[in-house]
N, CA, C and O atoms as a GROMACS GRO file, in nm:
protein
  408
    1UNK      N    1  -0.046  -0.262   1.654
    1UNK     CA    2  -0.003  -0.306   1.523
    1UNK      C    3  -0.113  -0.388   1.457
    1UNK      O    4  -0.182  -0.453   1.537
    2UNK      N    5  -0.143  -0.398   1.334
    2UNK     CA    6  -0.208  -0.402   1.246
    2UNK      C    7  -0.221  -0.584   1.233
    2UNK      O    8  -0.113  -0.641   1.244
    3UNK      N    9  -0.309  -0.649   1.217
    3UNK     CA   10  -0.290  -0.817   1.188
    3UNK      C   11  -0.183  -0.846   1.069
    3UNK      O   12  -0.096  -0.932   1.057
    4UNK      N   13  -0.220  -0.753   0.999
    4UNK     CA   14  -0.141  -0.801   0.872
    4UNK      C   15  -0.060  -0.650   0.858
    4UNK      O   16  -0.089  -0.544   0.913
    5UNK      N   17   0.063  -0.682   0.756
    5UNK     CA   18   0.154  -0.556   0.700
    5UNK      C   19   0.054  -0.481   0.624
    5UNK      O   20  -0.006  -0.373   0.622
    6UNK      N   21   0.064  -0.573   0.572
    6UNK     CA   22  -0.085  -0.522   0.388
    6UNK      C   23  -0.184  -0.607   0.370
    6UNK      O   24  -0.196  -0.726   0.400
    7UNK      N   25  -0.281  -0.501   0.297
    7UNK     CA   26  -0.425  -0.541   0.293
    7UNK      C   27  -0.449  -0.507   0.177
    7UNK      O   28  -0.444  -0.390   0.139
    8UNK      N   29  -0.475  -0.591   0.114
    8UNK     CA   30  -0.502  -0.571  -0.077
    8UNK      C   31  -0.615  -0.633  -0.095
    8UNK      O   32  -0.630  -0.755  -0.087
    9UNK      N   33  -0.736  -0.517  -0.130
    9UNK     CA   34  -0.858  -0.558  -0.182
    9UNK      C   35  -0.880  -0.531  -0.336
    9UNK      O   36  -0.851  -0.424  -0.388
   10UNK      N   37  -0.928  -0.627  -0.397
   10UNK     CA   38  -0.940  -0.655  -0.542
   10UNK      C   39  -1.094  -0.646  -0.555
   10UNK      O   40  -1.161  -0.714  -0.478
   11UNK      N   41  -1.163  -0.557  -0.658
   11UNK     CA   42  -1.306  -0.474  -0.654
   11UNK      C   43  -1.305  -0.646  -0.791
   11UNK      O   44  -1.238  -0.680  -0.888
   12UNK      N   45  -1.422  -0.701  -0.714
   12UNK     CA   46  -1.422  -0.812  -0.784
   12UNK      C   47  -1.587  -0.809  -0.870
   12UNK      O   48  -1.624  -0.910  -0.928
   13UNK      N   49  -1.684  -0.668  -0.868
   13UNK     CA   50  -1.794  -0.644  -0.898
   13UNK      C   51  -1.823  -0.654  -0.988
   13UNK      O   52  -1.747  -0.625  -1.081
   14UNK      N   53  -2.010  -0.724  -1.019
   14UNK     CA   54  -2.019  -0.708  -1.152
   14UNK      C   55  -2.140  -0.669  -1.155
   14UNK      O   56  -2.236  -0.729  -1.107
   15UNK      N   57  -2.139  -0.573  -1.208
   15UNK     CA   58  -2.223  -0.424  -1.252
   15UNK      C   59  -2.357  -0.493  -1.360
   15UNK      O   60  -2.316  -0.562  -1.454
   16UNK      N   61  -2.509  -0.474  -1.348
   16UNK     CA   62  -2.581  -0.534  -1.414
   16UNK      C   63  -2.618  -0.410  -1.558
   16UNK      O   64  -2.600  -0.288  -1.555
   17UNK      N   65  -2.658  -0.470  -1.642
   17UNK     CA   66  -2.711  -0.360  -1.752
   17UNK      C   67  -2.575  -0.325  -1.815
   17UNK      O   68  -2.568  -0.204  -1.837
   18UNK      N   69  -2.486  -0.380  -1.845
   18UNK     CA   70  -2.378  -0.359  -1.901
   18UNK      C   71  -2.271  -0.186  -1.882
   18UNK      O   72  -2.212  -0.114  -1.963
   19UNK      N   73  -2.289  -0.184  -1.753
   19UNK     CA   74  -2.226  -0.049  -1.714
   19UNK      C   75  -2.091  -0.129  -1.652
   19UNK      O   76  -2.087  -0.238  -1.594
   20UNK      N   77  -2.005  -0.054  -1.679
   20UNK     CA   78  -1.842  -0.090  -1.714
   20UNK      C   79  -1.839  -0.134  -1.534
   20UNK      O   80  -1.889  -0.069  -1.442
   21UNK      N   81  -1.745  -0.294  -1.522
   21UNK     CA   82  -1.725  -0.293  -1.360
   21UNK      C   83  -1.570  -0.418  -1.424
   21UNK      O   84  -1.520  -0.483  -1.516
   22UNK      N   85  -1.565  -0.380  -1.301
   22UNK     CA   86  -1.449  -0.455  -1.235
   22UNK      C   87  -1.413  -0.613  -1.297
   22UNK      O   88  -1.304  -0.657  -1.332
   23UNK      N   89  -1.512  -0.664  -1.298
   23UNK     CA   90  -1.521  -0.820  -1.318
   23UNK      C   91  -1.501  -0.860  -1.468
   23UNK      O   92  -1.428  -0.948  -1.513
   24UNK      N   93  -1.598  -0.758  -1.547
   24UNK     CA   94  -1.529  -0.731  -1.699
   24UNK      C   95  -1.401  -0.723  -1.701
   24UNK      O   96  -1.363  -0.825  -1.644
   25UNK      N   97  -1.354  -0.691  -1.717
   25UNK     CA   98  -1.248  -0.699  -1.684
   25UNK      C   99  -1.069  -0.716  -1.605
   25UNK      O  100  -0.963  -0.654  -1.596
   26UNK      N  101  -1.142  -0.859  -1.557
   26UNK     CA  102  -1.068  -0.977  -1.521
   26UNK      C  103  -1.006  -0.947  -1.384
   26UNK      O  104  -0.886  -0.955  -1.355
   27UNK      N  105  -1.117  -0.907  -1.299
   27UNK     CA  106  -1.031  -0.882  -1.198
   27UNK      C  107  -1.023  -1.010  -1.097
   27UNK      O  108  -0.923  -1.018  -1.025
   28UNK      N  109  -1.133  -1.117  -1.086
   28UNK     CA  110  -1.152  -1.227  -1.047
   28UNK      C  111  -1.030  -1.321  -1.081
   28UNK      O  112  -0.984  -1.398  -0.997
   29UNK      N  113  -0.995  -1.312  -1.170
   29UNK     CA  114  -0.848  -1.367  -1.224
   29UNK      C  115  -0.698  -1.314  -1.166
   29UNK      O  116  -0.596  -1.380  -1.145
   30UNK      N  117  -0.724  -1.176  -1.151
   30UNK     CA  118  -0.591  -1.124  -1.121
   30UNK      C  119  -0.605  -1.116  -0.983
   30UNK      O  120  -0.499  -1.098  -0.923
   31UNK      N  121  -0.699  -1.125  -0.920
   31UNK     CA  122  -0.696  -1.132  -0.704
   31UNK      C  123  -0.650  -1.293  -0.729
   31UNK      O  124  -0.554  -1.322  -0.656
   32UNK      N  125  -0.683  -1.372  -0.791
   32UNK     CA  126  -0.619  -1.542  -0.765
   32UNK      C  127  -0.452  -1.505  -0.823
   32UNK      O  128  -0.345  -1.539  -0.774
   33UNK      N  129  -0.472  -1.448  -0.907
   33UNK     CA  130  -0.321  -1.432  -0.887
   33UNK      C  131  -0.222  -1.392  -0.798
   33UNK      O  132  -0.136  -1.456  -0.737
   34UNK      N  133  -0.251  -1.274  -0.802
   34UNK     CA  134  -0.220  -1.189  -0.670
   34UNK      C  135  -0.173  -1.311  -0.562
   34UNK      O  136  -0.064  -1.359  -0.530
   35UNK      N  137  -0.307  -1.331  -0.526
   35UNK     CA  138  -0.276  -1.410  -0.397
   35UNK      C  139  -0.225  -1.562  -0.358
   35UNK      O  140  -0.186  -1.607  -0.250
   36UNK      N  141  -0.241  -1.629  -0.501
   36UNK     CA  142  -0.124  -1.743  -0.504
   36UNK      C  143   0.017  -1.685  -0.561
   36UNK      O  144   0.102  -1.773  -0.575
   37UNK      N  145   0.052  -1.576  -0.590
   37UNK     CA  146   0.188  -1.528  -0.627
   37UNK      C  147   0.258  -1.501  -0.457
   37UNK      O  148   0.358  -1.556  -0.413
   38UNK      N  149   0.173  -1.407  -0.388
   38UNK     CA  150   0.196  -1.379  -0.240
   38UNK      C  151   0.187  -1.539  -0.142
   38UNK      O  152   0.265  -1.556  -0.049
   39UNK      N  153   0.107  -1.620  -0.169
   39UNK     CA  154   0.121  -1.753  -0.104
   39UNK      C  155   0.257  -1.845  -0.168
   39UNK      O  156   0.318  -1.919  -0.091
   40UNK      N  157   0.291  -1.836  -0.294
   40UNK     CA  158   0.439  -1.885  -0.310
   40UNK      C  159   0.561  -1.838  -0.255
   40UNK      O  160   0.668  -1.894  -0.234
   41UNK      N  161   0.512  -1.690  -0.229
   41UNK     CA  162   0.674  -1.633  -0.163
   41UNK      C  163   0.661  -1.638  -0.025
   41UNK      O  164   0.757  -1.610   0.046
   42UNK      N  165   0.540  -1.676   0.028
   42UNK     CA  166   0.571  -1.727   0.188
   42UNK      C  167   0.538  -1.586   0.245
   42UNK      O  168   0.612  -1.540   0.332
   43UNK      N  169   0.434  -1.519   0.203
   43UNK     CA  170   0.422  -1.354   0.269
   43UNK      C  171   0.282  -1.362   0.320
   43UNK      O  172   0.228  -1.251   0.324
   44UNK      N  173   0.192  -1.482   0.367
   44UNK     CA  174   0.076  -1.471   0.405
   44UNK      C  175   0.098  -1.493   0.581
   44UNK      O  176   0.194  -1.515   0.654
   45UNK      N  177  -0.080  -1.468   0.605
   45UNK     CA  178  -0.089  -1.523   0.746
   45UNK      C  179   0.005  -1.384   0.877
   45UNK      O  180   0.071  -1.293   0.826
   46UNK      N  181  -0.006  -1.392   1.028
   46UNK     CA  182   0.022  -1.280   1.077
   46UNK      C  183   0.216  -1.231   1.015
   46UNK      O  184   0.328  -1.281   1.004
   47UNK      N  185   0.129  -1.082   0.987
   47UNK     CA  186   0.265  -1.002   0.991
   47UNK      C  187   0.263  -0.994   0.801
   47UNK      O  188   0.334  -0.929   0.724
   48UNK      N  189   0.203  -1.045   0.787
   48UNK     CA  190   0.206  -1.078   0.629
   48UNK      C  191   0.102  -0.956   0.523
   48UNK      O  192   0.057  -0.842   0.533
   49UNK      N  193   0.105  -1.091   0.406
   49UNK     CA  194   0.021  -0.991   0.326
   49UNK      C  195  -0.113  -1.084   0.286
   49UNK      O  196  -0.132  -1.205   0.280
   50UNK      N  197  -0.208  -0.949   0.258
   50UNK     CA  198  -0.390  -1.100   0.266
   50UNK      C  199  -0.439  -1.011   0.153
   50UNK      O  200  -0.457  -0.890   0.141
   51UNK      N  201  -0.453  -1.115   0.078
   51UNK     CA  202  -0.531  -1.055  -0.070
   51UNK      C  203  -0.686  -1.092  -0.042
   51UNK      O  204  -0.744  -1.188   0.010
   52UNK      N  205  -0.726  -0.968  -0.104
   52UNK     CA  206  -0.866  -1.079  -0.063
   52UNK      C  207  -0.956  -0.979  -0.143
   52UNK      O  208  -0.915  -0.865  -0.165
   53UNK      N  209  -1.119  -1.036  -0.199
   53UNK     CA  210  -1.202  -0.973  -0.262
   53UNK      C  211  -1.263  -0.849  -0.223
   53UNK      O  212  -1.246  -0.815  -0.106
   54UNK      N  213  -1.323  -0.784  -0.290
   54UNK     CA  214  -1.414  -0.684  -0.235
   54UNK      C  215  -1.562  -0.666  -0.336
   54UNK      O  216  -1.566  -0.703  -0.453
   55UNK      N  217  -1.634  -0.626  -0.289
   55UNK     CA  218  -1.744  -0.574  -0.323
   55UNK      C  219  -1.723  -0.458  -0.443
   55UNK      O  220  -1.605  -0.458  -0.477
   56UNK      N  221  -1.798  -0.365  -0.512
   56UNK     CA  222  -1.789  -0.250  -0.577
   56UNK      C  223  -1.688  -0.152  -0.432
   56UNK      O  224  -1.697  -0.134  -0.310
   57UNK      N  225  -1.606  -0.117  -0.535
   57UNK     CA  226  -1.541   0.015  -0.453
   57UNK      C  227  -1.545   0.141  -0.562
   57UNK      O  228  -1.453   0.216  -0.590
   58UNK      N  229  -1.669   0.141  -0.608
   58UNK     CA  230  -1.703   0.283  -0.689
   58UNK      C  231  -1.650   0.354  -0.721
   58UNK      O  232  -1.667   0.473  -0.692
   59UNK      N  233  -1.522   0.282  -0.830
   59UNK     CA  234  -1.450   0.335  -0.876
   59UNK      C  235  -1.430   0.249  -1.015
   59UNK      O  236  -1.318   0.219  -1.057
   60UNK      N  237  -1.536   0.218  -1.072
   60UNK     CA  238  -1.531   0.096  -1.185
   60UNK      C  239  -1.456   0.125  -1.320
   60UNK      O  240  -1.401   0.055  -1.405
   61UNK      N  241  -1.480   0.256  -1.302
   61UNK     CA  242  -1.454   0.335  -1.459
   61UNK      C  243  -1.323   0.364  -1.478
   61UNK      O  244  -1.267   0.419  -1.573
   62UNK      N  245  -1.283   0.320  -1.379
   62UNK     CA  246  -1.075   0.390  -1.387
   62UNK      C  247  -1.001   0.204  -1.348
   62UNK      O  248  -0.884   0.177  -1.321
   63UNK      N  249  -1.145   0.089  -1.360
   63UNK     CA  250  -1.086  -0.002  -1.345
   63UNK      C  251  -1.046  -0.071  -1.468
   63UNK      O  252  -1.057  -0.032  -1.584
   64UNK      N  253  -0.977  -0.222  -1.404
   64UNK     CA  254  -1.015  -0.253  -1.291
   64UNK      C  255  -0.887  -0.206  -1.181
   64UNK      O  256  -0.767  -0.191  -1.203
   65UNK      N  257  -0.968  -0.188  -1.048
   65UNK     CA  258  -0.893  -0.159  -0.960
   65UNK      C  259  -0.890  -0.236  -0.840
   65UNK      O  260  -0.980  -0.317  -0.815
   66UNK      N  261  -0.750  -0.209  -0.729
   66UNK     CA  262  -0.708  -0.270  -0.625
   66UNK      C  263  -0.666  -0.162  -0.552
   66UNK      O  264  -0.605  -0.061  -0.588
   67UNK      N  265  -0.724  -0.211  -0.399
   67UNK     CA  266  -0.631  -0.115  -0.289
   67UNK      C  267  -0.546  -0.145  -0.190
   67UNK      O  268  -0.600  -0.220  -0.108
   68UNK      N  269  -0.439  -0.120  -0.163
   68UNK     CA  270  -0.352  -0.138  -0.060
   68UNK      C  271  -0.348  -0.065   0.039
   68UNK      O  272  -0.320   0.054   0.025
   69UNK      N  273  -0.379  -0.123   0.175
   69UNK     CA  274  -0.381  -0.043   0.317
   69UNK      C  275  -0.275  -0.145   0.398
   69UNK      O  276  -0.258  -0.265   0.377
   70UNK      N  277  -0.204  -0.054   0.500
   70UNK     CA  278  -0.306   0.038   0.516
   70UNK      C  279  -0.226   0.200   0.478
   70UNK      O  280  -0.206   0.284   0.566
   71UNK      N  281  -0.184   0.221   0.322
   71UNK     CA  282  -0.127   0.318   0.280
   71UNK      C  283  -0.249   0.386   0.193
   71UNK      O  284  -0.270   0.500   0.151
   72UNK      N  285  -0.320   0.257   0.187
   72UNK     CA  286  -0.466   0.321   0.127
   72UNK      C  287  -0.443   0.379  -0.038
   72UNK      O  288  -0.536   0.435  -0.096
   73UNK      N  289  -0.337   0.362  -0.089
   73UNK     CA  290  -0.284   0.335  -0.228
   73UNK      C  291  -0.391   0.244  -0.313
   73UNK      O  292  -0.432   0.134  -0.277
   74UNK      N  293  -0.430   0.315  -0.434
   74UNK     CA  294  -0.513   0.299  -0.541
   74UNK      C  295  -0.432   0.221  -0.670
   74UNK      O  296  -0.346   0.286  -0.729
   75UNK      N  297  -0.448   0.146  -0.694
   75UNK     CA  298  -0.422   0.102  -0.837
   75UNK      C  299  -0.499   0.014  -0.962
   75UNK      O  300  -0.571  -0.085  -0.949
   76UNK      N  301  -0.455   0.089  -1.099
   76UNK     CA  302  -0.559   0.007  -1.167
   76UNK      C  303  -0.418  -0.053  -1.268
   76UNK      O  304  -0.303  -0.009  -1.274
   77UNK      N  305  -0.496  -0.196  -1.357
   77UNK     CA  306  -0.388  -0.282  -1.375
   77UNK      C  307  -0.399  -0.351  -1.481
   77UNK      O  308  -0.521  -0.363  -1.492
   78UNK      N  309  -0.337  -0.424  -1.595
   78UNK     CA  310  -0.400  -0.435  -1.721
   78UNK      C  311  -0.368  -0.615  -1.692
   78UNK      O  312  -0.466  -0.688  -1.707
   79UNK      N  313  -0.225  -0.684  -1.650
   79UNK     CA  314  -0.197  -0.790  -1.700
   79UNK      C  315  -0.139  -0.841  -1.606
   79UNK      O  316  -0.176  -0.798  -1.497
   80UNK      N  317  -0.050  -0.929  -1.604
   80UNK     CA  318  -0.006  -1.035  -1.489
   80UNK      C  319   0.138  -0.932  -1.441
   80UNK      O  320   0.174  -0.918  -1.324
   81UNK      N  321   0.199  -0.873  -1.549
   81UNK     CA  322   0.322  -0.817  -1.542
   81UNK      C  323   0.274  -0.715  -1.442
   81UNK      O  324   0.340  -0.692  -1.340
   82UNK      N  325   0.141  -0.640  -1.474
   82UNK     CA  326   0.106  -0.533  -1.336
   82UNK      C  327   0.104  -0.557  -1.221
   82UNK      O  328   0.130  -0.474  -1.134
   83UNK      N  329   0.069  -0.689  -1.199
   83UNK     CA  330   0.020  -0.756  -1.044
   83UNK      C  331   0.176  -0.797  -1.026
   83UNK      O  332   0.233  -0.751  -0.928
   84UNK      N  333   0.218  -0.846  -1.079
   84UNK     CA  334   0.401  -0.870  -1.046
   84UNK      C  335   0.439  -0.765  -0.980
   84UNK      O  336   0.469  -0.777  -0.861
   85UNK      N  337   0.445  -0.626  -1.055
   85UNK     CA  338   0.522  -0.530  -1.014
   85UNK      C  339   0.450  -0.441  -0.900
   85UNK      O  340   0.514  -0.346  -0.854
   86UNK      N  341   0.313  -0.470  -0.852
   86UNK     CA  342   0.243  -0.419  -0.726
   86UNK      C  343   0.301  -0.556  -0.629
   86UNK      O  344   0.362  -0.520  -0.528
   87UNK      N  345   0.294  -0.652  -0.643
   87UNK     CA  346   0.360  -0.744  -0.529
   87UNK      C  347   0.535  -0.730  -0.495
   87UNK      O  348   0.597  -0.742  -0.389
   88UNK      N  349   0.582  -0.697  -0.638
   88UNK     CA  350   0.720  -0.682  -0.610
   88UNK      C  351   0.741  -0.578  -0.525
   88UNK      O  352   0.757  -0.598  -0.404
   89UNK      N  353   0.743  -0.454  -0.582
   89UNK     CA  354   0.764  -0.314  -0.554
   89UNK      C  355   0.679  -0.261  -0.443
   89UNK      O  356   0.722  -0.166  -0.379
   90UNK      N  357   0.560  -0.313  -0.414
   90UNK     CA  358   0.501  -0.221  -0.306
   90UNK      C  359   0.461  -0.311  -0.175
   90UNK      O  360   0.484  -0.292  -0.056
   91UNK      N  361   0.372  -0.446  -0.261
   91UNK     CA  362   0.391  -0.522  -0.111
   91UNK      C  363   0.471  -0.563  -0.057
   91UNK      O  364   0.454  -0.557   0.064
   92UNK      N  365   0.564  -0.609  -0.090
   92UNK     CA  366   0.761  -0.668  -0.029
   92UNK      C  367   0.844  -0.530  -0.073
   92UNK      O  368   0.941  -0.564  -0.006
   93UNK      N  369   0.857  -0.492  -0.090
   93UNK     CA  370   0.918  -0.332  -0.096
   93UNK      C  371   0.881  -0.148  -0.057
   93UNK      O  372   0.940  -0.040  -0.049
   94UNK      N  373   0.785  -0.188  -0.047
   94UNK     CA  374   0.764  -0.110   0.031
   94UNK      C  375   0.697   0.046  -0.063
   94UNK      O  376   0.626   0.131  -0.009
   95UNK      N  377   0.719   0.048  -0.134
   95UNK     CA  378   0.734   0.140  -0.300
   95UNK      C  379   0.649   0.158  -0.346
   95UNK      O  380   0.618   0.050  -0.397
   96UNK      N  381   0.542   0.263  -0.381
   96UNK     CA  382   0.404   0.269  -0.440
   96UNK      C  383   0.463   0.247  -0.614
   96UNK      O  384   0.582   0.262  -0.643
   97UNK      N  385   0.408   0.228  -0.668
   97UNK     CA  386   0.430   0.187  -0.826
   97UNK      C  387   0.377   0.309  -0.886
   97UNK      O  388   0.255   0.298  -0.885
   98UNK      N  389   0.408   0.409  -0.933
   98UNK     CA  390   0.343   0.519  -0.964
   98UNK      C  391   0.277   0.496  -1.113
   98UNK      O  392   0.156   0.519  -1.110
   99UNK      N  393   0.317   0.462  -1.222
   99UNK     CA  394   0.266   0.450  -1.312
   99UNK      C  395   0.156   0.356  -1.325
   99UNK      O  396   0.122   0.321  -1.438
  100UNK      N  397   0.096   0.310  -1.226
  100UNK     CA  398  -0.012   0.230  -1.180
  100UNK      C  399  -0.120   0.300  -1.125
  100UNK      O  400  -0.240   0.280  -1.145
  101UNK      N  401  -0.056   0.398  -1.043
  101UNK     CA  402  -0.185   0.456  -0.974
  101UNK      C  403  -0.301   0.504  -0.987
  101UNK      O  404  -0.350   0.442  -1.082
  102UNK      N  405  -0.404   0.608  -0.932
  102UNK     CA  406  -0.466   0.575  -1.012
  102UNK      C  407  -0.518   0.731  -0.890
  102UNK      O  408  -0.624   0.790  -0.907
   0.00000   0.00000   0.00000
């Protein structure tokens, strides 16, 4: 079994020469969300859920994006209400969010 339930990496990159990335658009903001929303409901640490940064995941242009393993589920996300409904529905529920995906 796995350390954690879920593994949510947030592509926190920022792309030089003005080629479209992740960080433009606010993804540095929405992994702190993410992961103080998941640290208020008491879902961290073993058995839990671990938000955490990532590097470029070369996929900038359909961002910004996040992945969840280990279902390995893609999503890209505009606002706080998106990151709500990927923590609601898929990390504590179990539920890929389809109109998110990506």
């Amino acid at each position: 079994m796995s350390y954690y339930k879920r593994h949510v990496f947030f592509c926190t990159n920022l792309r030089e020469g003005g080629r479209q990335c992740c960080q433009d658009a606010g993804s540095v903001e929405a992994r702190a969300y993410a992961k103080q929303r998941v640290k208020e409901l008491g879902l961290t640490g073993r058995g839990g859920i671990r938000v955490n940064s990532a590097g470029c995941l070369d996929r900038c242009e359909e961002g910004p994006v996040a992945v969840v393993y280990p279902e390995g589920v893609w999503y890209s996300y505009v606002d706080k209400e998106d990151i709500d409904e990927i923590v609601d529905q898929h990390l504590i529920a179990g539920k890929e969010v389809k109109r998110l995906k990506i």
